[in-house]
C-alpha positions in Angstrom: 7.6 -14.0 -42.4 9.1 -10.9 -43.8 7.0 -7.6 -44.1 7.5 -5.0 -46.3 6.6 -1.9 -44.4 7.0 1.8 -44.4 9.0 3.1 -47.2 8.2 7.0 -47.1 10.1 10.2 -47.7 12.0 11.9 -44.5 11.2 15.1 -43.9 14.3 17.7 -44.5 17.6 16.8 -42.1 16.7 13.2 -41.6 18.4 10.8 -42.6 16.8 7.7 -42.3 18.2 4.3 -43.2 16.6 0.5 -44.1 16.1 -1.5 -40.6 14.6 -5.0 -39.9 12.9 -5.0 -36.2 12.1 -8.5 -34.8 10.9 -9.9 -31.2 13.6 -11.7 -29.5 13.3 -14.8 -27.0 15.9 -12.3 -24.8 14.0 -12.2 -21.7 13.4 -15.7 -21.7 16.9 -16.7 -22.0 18.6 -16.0 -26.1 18.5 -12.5 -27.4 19.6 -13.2 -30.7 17.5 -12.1 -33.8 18.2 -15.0 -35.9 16.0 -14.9 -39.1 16.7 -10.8 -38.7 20.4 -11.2 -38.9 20.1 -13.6 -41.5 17.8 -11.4 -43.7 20.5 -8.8 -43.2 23.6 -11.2 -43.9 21.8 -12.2 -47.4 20.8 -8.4 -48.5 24.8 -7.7 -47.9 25.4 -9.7 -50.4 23.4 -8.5 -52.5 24.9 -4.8 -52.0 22.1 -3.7 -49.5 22.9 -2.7 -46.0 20.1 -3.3 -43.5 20.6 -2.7 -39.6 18.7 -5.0 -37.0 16.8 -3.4 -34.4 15.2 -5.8 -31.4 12.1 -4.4 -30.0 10.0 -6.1 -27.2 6.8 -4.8 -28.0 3.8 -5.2 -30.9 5.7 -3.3 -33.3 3.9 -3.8 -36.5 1.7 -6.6 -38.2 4.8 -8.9 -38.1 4.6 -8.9 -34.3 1.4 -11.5 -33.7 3.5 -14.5 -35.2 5.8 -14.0 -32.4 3.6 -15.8 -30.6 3.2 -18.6 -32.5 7.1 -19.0 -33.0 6.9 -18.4 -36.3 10.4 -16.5 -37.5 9.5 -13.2 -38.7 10.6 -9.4 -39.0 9.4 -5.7 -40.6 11.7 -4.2 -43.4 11.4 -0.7 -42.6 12.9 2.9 -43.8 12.9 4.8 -41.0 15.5 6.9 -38.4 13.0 6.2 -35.3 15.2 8.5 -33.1 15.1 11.5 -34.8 11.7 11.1 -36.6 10.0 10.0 -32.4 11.8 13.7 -31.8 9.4 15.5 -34.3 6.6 14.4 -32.6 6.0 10.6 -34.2 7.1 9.0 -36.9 4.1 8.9 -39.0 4.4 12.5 -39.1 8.2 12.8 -39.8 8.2 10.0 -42.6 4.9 11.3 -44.7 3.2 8.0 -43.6 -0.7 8.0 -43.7 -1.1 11.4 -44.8 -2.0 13.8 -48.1 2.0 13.6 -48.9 1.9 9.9 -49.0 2.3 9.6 -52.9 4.3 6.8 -55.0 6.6 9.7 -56.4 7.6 9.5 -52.4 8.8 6.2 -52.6 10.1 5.7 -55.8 14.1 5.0 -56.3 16.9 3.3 -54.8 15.5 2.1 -51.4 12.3 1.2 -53.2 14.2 -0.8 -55.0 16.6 -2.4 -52.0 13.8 -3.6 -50.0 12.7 -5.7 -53.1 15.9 -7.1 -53.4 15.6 -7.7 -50.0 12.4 -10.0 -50.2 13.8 -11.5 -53.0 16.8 -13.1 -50.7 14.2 -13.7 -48.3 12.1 -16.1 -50.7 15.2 -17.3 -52.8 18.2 -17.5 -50.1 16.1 -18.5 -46.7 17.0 -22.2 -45.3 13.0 -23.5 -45.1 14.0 -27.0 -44.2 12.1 -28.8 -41.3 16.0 -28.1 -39.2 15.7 -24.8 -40.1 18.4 -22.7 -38.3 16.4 -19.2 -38.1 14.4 -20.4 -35.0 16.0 -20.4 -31.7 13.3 -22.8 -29.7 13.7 -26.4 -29.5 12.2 -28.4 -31.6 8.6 -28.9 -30.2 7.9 -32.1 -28.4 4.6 -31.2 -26.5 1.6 -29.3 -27.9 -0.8 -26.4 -26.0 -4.2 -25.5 -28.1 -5.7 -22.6 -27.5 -9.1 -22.8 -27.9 -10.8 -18.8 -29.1 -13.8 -20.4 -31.2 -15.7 -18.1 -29.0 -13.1 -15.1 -28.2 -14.0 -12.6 -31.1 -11.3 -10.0 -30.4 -7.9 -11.3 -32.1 -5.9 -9.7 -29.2 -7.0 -11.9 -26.9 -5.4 -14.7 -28.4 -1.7 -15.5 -29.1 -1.7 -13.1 -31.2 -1.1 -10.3 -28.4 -0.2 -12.8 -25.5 3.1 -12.7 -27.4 5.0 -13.4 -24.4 3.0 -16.4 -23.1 3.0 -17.8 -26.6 6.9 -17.3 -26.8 7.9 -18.9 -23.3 5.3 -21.7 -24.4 7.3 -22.3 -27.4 10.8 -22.2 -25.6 9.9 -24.5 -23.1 8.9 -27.4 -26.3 5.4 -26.2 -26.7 3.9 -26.2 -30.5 1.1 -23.0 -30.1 -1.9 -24.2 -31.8 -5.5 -22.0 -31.7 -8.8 -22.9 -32.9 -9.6 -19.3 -34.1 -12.7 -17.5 -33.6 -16.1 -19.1 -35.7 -14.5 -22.5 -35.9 -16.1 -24.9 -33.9 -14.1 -26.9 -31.1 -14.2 -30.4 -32.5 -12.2 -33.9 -30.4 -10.1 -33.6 -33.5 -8.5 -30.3 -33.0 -7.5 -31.6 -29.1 -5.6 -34.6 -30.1 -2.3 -35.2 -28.8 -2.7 -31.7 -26.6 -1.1 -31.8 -23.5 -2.3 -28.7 -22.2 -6.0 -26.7 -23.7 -6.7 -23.0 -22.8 -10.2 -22.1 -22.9 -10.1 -18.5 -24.0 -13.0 -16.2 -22.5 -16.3 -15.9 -24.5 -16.7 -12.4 -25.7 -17.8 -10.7 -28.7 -17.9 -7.2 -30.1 -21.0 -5.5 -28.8 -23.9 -4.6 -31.3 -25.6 -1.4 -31.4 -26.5 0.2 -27.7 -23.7 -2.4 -26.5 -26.5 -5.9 -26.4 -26.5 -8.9 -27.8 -29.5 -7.6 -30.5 -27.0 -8.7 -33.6 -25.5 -12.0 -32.5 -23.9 -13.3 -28.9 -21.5 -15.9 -28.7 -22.3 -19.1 -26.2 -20.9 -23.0 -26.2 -22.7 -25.3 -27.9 -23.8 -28.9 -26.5 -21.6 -30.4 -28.8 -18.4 -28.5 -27.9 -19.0 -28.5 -24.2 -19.1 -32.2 -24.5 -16.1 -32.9 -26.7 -14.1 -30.4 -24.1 -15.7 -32.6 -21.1 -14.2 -35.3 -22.7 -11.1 -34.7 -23.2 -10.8 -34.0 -19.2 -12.5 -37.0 -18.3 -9.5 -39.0 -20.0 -7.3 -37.4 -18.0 -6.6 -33.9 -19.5 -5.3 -30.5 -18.2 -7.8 -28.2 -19.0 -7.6 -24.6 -18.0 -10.6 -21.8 -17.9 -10.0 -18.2 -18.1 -12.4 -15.3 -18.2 -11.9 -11.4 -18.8 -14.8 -8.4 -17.4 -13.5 -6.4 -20.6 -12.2 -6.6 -24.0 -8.4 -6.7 -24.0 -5.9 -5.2 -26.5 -2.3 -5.3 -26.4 -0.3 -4.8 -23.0 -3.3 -6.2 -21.2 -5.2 -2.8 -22.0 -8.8 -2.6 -20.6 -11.2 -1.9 -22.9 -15.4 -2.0 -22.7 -16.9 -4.5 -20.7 -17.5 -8.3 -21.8 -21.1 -9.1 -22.0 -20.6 -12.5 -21.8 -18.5 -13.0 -19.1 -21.3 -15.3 -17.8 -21.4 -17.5 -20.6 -18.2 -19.1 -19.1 -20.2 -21.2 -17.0 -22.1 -23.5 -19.5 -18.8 -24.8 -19.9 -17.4 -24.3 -16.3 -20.4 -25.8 -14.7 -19.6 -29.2 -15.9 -16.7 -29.2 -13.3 -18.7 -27.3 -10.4 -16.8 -24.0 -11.1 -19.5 -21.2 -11.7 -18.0 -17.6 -13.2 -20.0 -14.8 -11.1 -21.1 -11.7 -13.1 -18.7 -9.3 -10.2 -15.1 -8.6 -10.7 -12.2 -8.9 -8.4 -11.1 -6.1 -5.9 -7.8 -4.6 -7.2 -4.8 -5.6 -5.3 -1.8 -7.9 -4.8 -2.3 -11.4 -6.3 -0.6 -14.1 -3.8 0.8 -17.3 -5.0 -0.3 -19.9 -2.2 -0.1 -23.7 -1.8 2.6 -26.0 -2.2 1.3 -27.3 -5.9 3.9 -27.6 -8.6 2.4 -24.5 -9.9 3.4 -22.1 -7.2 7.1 -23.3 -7.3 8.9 -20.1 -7.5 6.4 -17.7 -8.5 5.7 -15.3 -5.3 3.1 -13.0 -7.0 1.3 -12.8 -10.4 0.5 -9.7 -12.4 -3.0 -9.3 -13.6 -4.9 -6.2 -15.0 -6.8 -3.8 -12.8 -11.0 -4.5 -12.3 -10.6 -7.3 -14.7 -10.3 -10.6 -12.8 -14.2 -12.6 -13.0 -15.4 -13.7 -9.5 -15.5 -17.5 -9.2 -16.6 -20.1 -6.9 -16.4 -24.2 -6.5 -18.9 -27.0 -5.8 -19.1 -28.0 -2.6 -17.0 -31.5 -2.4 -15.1 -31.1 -5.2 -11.6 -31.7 -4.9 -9.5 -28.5 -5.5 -6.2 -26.7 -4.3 -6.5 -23.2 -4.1 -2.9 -21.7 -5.7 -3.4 -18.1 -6.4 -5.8 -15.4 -4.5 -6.4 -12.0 -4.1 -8.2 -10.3 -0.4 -9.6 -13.4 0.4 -10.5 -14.3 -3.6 -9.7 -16.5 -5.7 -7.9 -16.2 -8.4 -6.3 -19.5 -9.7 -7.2 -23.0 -8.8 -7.1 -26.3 -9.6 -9.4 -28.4 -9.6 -9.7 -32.7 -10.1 -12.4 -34.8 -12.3 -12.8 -38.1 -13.0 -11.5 -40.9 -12.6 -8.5 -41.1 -15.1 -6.7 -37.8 -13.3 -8.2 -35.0 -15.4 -7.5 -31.6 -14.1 -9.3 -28.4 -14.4 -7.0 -25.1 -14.1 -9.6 -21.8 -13.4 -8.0 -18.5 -13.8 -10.1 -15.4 -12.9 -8.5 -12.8 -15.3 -6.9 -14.3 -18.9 -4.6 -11.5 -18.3 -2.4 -14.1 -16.2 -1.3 -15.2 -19.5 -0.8 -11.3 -21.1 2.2 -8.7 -20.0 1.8 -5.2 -19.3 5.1 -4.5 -21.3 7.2 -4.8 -18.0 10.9 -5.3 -18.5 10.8 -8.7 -15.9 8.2 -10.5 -16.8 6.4 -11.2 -13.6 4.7 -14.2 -14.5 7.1 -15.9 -16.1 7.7 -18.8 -13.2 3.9 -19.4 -13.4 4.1 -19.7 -17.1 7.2 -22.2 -16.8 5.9 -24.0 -13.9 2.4 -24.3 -16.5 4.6 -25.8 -19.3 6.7 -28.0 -17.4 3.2 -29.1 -15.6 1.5 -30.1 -18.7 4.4 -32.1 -19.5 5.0 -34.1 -16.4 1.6 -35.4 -15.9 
């Protein structure tokens, strides 16, 4: 995927320049910007010079396919130095403003970054070994499962990080998107499904007066099924609407809706949050191997609880809480991971990724069983 972004006038005494800004897989082991560089290597020769820039955060619209490992980078004009010194960029480079005309952007960049997109559609390599990616070649599958979770940034699409270690340890990202009903076919050949939290944009006065999302019968049992033939399920649940970063936004609604689907495994959601504070890695599960603490976002972890008699292992908690746990059903070994606070899976735009180990002790998890 290549964007075509900004392409604005500097103000005077800035001299700004074409760059393409992509995600690497740096922190997770290759820092190289492969479809970037590429991009860059075929404007060349086609007289157009292009820097790359690397930028571990949502930078533009480009930046939600990161987490589906799909290749992808924003053509921009832009001098972000000097133009961040003015006060912002959009102010510096005439960008959403009364100055934002055509005559800005009309001349010899405008007319680089299209031959730029043309070497991108004529020049790219889009065969199945394609060398712009710099994951394996996926061998295992994870579904995501958001036919309930309204806000986009709850998804991949801002877990960027998750999505991305997911896809270097072999993992095709899959999501049934919001609306779309959870059917057995969308689950086949999964070795790991992530139920994403139910939530919904508020209506009017913040109730459920317009519409309010909830599990059907249908989907409950198709997702019961798939555990009872021995499938790793995991649970998750939010107090708030996220956005990138693991921001806190309003409050979730329908953070007790979790448990029409929950319940089938004795694992009821409670309508309190977590107390704030350290989160503890415990047990001696595969899960914990490594991974001493986990980040999660302030007053947004959902109280849970467990049957009594079910067979669990406790492997994450906070002052006495729970926070992650797994738990056993059925007869043909189907597992049930709970997580308190989906934000396990986000970042909070941390240099070291503190939950990476979880997330890799997750992936190789789902592949072992």
């Amino acid at each position: 995927m290549l964007q075509l972004d900004c392409l604005a006038y500097p103000l005077d005494g800035i001299d700004a320049r074409l760059e393409l800004v992509g995600w690497s897989y740096g922190r997770l082991g290759d820092d190289s910007l492969a479809w970037p560089d590429y991009l860059a290597q075929a404007a060349e020769q086609v007289g157009v010079a292009v820097g790359v820039t690397n930028s571990y955060s949502p930078w533009s619209d480009n930046s939600p396919l990161a987490g589906y490992d799909v290749p992808n980078a924003d053509l921009i004009y832009m001098n972000e130095a000097q133009m961040e010194a003015t006060g912002s960029l959009h102010y510096a480079a005439h960008i959403h403003d009364p100055y934002d005309t055509v005559d800005l952007v009309l001349g010899d960049v405008f007319e680089q970054m299209a031959r730029v997109a043309m070497a991108a559609v004529v020049e790219s390599p889009f065969s199945g070994a394609s060398p712009l990616r710099v994951t394996p070649k996926p061998d295992r599958r994870v579904v995501l499962i958001g036919s309930h979770t309204e806000p986009v940034h709850m998804t991949p699409a801002a877990l960027t990080d998750f999505g991305m270690a997911m896809a270097m340890e072999g993992f095709d990202v899959d999501l049934v998107p919001y609306g779309q009903p959870v059917t057995a076919a969308n689950l086949e050949a999964a070795d790991l499904v992530i139920v994403l939290p139910v939530t919904d944009y508020p209506g009017p006065g913040g109730g459920p007066e317009v519409y309010d999302e909830a599990w059907t019968a249908d989907e409950i049992a198709v997702l019961e099924q798939y555990v009872a033939e021995g499938g790793l399920l995991m649970l998750t649940n939010s107090a708030n609407r996220l956005k990138y970063y693991n921001r806190v936004l309003d409050p979730n609604e329908d953070l007790a809706d979790a448990s029409d689907l929950s319940g089938r495994f004795g694992v009821i959601f409670e309508d309190r949050k977590l107390s704030t504070g350290n989160v503890r890695v415990t047990g001696s599960s595969p899960l914990a191997v490594g991974a001493k603490q986990l980040s999660i976002a302030r007053d947004n972890g959902v109280r849970f609880s467990l049957a009594e008699g079910i067979q669990s292992e406790v492997v994450a908690e906070t002052g006495g809480q729970m926070v992650v746990a797994l738990v056993q059903y059925g007869d043909a070994g189907g597992e049930v991971l709970v997580l308190a606070d989906l934000t396990i899976l986000g970042s909070s735009g941390e240099p070291t990724l503190t939950n990476l180990p979880f997330w890799r002790n997750l992936a190789e998890y789902a592949r072992s069983r």
